[in-house]
C-alpha positions in Angstrom: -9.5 -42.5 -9.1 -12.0 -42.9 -12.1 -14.4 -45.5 -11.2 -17.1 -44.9 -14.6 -20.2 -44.0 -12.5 -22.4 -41.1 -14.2 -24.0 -38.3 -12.0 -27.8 -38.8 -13.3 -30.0 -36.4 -11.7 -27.0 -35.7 -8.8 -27.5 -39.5 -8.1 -24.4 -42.0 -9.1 -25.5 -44.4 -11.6 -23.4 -47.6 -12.7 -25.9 -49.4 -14.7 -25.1 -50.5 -18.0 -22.8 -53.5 -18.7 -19.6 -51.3 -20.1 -16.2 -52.1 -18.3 -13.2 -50.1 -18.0 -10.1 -51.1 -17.3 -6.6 -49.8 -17.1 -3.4 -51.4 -18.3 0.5 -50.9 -17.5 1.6 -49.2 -21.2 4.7 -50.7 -21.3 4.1 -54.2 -20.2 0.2 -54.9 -21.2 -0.3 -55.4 -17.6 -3.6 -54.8 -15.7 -3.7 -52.6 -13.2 -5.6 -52.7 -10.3 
């Protein structure tokens, strides 16, 4: 699973306002 957390220091970090997302290629649709 890639959730976009950093390991800052060997702490997980999610700040920032960036978000990722991952869609189906062949239909556009988002996946959960």
């Amino acid at each position: 699973m890639v959730i976009g957390h950093n390991f800052i220091g060997g702490s997980r970090s999610a700040q920032g306002t960036t978000l990722l997302k991952s869609i189906q290629a062949t239909t556009g649709e988002a996946l959960p």
